[in-house]
SERO-4910 file (N, C-alpha, C, O; in steps of 0.05 Angstrom, whole numbers):
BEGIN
 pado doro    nc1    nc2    nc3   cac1   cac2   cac3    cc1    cc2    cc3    oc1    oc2    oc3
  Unk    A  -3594  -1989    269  -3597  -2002    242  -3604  -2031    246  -3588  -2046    258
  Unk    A  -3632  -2041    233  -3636  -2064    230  -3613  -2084    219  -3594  -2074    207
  Unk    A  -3619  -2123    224  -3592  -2137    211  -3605  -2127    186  -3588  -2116    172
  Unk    A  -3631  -2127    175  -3641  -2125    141  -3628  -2101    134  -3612  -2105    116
  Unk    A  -3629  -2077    141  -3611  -2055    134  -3585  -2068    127  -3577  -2074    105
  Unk    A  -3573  -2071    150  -3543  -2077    151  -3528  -2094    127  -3506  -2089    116
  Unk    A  -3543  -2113    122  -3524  -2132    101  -3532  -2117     80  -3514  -2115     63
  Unk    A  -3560  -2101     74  -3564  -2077     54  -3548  -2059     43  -3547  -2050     20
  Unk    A  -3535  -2055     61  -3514  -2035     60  -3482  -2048     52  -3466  -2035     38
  Unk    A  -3476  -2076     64  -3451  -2090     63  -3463  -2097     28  -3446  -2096     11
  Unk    A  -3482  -2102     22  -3482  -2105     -9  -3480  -2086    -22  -3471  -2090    -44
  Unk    A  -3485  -2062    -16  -3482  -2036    -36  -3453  -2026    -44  -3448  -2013    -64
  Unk    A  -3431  -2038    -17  -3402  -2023    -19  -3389  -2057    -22  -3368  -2065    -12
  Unk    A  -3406  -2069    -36  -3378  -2099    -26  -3370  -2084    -56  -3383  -2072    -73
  Unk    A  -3330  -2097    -52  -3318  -2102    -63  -3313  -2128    -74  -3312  -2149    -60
  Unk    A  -3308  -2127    -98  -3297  -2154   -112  -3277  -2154   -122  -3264  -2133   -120
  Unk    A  -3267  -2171   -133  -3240  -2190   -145  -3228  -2158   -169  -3208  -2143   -170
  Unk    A  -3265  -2162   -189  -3258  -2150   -207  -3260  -2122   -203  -3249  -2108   -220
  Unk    A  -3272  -2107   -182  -3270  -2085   -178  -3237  -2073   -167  -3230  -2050   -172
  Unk    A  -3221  -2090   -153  -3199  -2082   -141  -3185  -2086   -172  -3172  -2066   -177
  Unk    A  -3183  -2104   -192  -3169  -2104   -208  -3166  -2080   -230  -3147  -2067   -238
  Unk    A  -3197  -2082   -238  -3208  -2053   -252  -3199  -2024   -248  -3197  -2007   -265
  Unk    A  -3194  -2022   -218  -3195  -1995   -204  -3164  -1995   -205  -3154  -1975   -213
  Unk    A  -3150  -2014   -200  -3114  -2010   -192  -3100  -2011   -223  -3077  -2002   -227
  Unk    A  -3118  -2022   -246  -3107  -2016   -271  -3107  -1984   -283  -3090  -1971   -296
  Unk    A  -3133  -1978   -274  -3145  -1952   -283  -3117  -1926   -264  -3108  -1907   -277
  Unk    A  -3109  -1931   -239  -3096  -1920   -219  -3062  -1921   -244  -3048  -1905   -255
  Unk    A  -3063  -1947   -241  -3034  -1953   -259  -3031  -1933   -287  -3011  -1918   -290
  Unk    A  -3052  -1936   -304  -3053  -1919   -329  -3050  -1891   -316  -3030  -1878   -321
  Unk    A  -3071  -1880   -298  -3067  -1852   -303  -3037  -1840   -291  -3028  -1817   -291
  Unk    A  -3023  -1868   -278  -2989  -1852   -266  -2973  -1866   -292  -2950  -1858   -295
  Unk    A  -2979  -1880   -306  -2961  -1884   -323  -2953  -1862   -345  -2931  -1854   -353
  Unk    A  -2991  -1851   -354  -2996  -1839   -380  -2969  -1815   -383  -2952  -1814   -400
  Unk    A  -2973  -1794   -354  -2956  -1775   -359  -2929  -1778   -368  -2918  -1765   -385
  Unk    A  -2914  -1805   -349  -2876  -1818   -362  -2888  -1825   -399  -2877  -1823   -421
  Unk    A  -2903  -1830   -394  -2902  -1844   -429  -2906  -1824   -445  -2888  -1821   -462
  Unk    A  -2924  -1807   -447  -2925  -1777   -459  -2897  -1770   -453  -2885  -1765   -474
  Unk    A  -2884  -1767   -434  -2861  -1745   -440  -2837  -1768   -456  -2820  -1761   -473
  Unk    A  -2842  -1792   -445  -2827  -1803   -469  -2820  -1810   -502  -2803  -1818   -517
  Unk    A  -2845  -1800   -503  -2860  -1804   -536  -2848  -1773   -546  -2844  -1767   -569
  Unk    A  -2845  -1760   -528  -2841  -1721   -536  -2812  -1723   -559  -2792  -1735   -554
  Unk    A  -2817  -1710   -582  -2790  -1714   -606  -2779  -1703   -587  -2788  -1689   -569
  Unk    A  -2746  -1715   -594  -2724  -1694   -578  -2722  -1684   -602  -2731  -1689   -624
  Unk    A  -2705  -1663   -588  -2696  -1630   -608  -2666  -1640   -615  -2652  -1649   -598
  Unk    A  -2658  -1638   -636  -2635  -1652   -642  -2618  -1632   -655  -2596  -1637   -665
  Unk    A  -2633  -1605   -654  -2622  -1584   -659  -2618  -1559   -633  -2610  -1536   -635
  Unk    A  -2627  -1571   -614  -2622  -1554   -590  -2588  -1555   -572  -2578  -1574   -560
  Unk    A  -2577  -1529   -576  -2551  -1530   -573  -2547  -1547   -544  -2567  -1553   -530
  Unk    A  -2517  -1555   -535  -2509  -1562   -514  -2504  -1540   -496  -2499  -1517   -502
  Unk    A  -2508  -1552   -470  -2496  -1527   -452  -2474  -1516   -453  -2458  -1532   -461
  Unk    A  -2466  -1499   -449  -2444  -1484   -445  -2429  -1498   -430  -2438  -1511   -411
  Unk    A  -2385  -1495   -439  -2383  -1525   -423  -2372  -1496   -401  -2366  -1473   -406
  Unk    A  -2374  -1511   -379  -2356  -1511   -349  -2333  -1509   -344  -2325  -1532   -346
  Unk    A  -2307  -1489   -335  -2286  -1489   -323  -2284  -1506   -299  -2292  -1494   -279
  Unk    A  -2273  -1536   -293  -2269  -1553   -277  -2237  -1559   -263  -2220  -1575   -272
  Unk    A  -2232  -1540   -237  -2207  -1550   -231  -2203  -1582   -223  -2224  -1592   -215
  Unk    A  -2187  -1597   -222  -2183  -1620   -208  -2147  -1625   -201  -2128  -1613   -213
  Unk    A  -2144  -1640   -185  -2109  -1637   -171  -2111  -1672   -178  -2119  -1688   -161
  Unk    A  -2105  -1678   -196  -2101  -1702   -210  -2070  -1720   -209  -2053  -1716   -226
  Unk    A  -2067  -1734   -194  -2043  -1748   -190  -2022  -1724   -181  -2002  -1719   -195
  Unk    A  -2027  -1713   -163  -2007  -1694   -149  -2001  -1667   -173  -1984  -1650   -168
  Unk    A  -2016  -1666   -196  -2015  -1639   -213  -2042  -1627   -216  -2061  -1642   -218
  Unk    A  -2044  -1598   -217  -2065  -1584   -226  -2079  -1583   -250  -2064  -1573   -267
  Unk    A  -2099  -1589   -257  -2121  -1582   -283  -2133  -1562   -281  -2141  -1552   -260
  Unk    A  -2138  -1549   -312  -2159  -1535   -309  -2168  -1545   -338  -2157  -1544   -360
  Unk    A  -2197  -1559   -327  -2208  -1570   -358  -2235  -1544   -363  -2242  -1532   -343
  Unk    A  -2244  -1540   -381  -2269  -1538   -394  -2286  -1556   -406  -2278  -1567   -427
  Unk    A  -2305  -1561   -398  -2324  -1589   -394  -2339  -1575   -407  -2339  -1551   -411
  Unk    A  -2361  -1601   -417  -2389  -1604   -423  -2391  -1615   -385  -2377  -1632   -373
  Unk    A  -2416  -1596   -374  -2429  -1597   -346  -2435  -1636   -346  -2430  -1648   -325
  Unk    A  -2444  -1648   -365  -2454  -1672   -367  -2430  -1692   -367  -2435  -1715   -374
  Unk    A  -2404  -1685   -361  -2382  -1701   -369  -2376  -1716   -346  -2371  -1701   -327
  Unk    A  -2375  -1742   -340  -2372  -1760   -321  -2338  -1754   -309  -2321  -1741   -322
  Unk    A  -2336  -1761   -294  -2312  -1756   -284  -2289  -1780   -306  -2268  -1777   -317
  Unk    A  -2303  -1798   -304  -2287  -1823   -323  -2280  -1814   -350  -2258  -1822   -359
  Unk    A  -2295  -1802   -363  -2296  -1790   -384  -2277  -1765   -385  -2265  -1760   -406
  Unk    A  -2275  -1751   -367  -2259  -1732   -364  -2224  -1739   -368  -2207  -1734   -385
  Unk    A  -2225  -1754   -340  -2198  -1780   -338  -2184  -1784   -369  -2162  -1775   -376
  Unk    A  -2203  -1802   -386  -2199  -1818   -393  -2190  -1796   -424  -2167  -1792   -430
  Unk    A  -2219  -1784   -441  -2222  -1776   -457  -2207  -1737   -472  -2204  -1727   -494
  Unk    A  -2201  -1727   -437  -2186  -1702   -436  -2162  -1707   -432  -2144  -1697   -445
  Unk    A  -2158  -1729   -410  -2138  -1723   -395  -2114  -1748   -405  -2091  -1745   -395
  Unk    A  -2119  -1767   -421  -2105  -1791   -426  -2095  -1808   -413  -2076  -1822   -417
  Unk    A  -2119  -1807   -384  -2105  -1831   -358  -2127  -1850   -363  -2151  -1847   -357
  Unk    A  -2119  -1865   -370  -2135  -1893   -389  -2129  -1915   -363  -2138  -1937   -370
  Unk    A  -2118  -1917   -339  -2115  -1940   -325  -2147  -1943   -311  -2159  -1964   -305
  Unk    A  -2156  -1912   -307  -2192  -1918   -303  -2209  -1932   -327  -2219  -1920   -346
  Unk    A  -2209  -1963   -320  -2231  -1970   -347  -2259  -1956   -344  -2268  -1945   -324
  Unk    A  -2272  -1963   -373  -2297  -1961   -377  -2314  -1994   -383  -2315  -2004   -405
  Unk    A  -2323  -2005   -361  -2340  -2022   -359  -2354  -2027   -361  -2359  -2028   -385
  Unk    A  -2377  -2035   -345  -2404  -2025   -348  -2414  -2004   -359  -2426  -2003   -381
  Unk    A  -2406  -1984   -341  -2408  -1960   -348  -2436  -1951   -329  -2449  -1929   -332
  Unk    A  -2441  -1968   -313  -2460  -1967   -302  -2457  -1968   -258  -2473  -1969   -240
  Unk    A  -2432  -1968   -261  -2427  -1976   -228  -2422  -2002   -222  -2414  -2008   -199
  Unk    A  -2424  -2018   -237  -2433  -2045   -227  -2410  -2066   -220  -2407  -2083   -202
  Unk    A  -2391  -2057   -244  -2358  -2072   -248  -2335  -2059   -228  -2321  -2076   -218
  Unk    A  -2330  -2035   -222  -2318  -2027   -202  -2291  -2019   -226  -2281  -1997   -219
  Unk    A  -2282  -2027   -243  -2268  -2021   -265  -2256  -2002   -272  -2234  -2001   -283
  Unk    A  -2276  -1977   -264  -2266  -1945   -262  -2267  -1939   -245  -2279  -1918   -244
  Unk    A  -2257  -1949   -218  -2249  -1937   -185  -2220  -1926   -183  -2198  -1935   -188
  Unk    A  -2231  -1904   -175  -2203  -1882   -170  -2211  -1858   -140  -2234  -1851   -136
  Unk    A  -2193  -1852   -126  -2187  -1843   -104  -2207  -1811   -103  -2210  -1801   -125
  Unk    A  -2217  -1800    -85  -2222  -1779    -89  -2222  -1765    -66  -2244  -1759    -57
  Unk    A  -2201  -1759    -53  -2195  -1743    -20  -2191  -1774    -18  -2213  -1783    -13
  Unk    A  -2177  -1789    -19  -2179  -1816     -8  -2196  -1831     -7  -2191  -1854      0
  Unk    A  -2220  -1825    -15  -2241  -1844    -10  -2245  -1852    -47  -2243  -1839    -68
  Unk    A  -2254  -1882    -38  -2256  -1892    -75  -2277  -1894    -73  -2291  -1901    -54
  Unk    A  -2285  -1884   -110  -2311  -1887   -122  -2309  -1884   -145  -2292  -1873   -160
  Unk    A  -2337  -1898   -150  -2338  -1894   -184  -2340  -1879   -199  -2362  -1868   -197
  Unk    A  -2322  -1868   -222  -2317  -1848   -234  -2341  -1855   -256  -2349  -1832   -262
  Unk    A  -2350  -1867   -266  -2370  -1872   -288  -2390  -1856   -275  -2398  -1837   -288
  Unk    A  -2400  -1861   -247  -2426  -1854   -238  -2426  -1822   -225  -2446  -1812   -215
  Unk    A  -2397  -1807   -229  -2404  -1783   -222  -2396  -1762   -239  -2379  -1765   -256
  Unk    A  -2409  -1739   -235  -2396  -1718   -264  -2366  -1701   -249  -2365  -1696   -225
  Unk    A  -2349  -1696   -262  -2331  -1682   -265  -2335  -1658   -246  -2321  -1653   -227
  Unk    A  -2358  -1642   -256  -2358  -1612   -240  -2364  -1620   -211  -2355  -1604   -194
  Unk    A  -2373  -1636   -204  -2383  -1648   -179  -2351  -1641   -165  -2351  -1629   -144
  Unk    A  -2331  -1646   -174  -2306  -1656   -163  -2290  -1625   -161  -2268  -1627   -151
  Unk    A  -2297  -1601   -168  -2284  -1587   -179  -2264  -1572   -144  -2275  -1569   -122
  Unk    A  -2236  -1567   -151  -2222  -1568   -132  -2222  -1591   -112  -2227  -1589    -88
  Unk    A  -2216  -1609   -123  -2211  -1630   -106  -2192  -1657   -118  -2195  -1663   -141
  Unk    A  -2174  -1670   -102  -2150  -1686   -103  -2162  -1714   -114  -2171  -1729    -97
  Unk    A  -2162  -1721   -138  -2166  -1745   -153  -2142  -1768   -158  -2128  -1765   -178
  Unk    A  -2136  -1791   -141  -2114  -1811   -147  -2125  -1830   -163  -2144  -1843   -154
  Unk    A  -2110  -1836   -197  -2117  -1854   -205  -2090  -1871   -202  -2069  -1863   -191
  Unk    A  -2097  -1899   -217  -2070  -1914   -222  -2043  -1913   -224  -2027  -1927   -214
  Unk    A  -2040  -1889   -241  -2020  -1890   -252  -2005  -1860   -231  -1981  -1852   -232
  Unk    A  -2030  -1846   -214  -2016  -1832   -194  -2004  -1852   -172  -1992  -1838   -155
  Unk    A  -2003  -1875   -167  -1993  -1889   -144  -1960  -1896   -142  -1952  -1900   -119
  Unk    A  -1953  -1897   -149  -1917  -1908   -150  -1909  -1881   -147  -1921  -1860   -151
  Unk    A  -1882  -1885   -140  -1858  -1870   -136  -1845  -1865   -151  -1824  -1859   -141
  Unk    A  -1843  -1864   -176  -1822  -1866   -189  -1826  -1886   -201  -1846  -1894   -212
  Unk    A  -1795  -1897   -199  -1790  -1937   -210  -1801  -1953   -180  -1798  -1977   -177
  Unk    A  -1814  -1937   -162  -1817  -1954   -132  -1852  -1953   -140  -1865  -1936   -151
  Unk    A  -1857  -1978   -131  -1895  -1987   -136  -1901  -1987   -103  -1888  -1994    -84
  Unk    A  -1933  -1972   -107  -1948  -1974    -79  -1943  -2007    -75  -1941  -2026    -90
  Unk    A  -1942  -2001    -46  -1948  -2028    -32  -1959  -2051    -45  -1950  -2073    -48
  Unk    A  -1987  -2038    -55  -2017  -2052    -52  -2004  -2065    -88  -2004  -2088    -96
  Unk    A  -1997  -2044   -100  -1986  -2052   -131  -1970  -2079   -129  -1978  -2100   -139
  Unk    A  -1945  -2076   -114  -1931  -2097   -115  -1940  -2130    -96  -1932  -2154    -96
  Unk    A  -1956  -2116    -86  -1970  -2145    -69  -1988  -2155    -95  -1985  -2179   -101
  Unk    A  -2003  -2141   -107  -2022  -2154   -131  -1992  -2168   -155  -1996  -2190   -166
  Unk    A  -1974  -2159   -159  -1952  -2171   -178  -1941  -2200   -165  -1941  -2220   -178
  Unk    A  -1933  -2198   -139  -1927  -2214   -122  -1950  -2246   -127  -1947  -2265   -143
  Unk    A  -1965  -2241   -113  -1990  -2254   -115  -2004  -2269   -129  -2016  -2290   -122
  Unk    A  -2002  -2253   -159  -2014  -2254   -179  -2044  -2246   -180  -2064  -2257   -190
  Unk    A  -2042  -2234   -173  -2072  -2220   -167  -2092  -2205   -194  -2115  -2197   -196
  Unk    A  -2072  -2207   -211  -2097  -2201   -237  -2084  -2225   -261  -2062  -2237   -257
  Unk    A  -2096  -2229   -279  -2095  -2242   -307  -2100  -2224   -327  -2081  -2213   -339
  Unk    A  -2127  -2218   -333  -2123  -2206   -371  -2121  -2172   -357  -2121  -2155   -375
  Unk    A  -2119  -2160   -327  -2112  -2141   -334  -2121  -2117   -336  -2109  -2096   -335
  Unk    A  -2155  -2125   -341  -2164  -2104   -342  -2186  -2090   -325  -2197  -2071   -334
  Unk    A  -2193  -2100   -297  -2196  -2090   -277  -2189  -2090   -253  -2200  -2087   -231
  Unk    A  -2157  -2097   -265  -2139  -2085   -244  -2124  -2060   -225  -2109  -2060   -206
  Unk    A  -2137  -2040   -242  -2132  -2011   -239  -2154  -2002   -214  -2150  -1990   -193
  Unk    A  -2176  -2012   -224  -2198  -2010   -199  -2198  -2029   -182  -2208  -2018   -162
  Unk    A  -2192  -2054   -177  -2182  -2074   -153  -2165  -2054   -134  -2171  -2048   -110
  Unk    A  -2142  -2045   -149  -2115  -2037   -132  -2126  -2010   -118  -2123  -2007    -94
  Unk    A  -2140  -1988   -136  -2144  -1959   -131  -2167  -1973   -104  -2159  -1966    -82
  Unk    A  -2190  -1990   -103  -2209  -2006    -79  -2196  -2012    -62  -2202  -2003    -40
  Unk    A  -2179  -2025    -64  -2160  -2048    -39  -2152  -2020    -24  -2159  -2020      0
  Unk    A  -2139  -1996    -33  -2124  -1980    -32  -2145  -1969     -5  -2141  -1970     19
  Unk    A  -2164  -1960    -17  -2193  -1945     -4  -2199  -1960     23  -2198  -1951     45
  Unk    A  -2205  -1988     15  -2220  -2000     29  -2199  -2004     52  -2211  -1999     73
  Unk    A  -2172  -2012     57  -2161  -2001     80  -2161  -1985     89  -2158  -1989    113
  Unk    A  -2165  -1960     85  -2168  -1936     99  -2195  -1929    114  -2200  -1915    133
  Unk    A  -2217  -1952     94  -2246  -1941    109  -2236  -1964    134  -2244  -1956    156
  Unk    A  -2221  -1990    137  -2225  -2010    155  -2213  -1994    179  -2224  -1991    201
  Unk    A  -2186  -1982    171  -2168  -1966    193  -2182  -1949    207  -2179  -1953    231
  Unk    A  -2200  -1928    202  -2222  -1915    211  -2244  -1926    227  -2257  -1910    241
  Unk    A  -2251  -1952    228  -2270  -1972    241  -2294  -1976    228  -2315  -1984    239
  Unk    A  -2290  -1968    198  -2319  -1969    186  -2326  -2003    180  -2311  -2020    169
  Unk    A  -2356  -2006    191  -2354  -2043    191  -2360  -2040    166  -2360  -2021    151
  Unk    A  -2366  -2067    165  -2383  -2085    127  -2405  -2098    140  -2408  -2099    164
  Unk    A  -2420  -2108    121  -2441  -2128    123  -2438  -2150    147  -2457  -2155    161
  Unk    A  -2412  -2163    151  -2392  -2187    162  -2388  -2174    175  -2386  -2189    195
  Unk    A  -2383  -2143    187  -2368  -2149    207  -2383  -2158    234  -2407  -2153    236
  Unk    A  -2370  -2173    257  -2380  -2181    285  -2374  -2162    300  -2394  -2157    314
  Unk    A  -2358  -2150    304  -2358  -2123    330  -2354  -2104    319  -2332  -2101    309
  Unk    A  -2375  -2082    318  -2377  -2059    306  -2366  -2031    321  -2366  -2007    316
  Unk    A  -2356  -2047    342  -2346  -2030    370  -2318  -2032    364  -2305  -2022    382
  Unk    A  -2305  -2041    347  -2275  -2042    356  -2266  -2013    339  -2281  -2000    324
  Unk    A  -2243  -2008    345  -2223  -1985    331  -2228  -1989    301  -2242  -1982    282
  Unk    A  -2210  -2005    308  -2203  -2018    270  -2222  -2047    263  -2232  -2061    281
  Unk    A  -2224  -2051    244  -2232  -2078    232  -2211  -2097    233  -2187  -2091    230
  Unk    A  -2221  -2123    238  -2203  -2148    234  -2204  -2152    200  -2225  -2163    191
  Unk    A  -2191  -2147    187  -2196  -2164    161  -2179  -2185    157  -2155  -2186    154
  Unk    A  -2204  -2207    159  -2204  -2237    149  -2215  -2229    121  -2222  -2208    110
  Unk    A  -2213  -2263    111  -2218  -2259     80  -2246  -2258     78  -2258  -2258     56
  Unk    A  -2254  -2259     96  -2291  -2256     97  -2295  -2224     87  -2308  -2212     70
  Unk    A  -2277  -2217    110  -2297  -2184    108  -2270  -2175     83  -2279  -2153     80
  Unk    A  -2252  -2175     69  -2238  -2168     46  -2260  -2172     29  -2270  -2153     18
  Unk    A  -2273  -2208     23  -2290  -2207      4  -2316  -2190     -2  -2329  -2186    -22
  Unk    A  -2320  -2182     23  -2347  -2163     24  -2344  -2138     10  -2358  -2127     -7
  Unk    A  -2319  -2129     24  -2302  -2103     22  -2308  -2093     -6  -2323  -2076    -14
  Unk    A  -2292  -2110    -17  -2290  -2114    -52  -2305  -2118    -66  -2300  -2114    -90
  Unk    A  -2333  -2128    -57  -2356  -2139    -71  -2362  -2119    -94  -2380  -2126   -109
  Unk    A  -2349  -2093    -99  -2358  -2076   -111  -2341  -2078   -142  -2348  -2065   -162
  Unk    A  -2317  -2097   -141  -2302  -2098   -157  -2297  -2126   -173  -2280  -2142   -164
  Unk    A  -2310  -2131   -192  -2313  -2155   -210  -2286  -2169   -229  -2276  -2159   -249
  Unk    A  -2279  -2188   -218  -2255  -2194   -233  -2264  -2217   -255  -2259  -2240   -248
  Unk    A  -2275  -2213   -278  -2276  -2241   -299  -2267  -2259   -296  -2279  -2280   -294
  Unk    A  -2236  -2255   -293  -2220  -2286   -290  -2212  -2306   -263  -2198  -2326   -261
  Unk    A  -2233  -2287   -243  -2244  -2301   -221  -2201  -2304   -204  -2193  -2323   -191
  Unk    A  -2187  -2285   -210  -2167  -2288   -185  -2168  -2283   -158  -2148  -2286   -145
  Unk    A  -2196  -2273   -146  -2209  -2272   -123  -2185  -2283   -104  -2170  -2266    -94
  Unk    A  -2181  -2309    -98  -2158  -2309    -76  -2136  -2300    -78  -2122  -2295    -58
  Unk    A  -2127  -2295   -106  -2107  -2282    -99  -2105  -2250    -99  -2086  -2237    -91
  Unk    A  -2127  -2240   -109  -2130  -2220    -95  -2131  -2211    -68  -2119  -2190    -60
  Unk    A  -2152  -2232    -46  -2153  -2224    -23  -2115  -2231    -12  -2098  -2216     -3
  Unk    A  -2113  -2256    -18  -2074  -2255    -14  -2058  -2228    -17  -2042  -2224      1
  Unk    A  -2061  -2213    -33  -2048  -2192    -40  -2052  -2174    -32  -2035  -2158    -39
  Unk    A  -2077  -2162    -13  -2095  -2148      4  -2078  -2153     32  -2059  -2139     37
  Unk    A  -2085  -2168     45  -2076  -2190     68  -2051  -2175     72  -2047  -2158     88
  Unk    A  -2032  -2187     48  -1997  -2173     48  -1996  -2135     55  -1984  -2121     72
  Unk    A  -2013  -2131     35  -2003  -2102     38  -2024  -2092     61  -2027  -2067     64
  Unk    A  -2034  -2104     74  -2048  -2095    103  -2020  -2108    122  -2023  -2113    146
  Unk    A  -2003  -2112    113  -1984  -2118    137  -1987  -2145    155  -1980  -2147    179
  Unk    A  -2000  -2166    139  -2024  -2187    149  -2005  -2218    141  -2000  -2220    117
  Unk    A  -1999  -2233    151  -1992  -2258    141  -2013  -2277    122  -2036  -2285    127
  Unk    A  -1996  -2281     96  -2016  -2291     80  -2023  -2321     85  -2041  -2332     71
***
């Protein structure tokens, strides 16, 4: 091919400014069109609910058997069947940590998961932790401390703190941690604050939270 061919041809396929803009709008509409059509679709506001669900759960050391709506968050379950109100509703979105409660030991957010998800399986909330008139550890180190003010995402601080020792005891690192090789974690107040990052306190008692963490890890405050 001649150079006269050649730039012949680089002119027939050049691209421009406005052709990449043209073409990636046109690309954008036709993936948008279909979400927006099904969004625009009437809902049916007469189409029954599902059928609810038989849901076991072993809830603070006792047995349930609920019947659910399949769509029922675990928090909702807690809170709205069951009358254990120390799981708040926060966000409601994951974000506040507010409704953290135990599940096989491991904590998570009850807002963000459904109920049947859980079905035969050991759920610790708040008000499953004490002994009696005797308070978990982690309880009386947050009283000690002063580790909450208004109160009300303290249920999920304590049910976290609770968790998050158990993932450290295991050797699971954080973001912070520096030796990912050891047994256990060192927790300094570095990697506590990381730890917890999942759990929002308004009235900002943050140190004395990690203080009260510290204590009930067996840790000099």
């Amino acid at each position: 091919m001649d150079e006269e061919n050649f730039h012949t041809g680089l002119d027939q396929i050049e691209v421009t400014r406005r052709t990449v803009i043209e073409t990636g709008t046109t690309a954008l509409l036709l993936t948008a069109l279909p979400r927006a059509a099904l969004a625009a679709a009437p809902v049916d506001d007469n189409q029954p609910p599902p059928p609810p669900v038989t849901v076991g759960l072993q809830i603070n050391g006792r047995p349930y058997s609920l019947a659910l709506d399949p769509r029922t968050t675990l928090l909702d379950a807690l809170r709205e069947h069951l009358a254990l109100t120390g799981p708040k509703k926060g966000c409601d979105h994951g974000q506040c940590g507010a409704c953290t409660v135990l599940i096989e030991g491991r904590r998570i957010n009850s807002c963000l998961t459904l109920a049947v998800m859980h079905d035969g399986q050991s759920v610790t909330t708040i008000e499953g932790l004490a002994d009696g008139e005797n308070l978990h550890p982690m309880q009386s180190a947050f009283v000690e401390h002063d580790g909450f003010q208004c109160g009300y995402c303290t249920s999920g601080q304590i049910c976290s703190a609770i968790g998050m020792l158990a993932e450290s005891q295991l050797g699971m690192p954080s973001y912070v941690t520096e030796n990912v090789a050891q047994p256990a974690v060192e927790l300094t107040d570095a990697e506590i604050r990381e730890r917890m990052s999942g759990n929002i306190c308004r009235c900002a008692a943050y140190p004395n939270i990690v203080a009260a963490i510290k204590q009930a890890a067996g840790m000099s405050t």
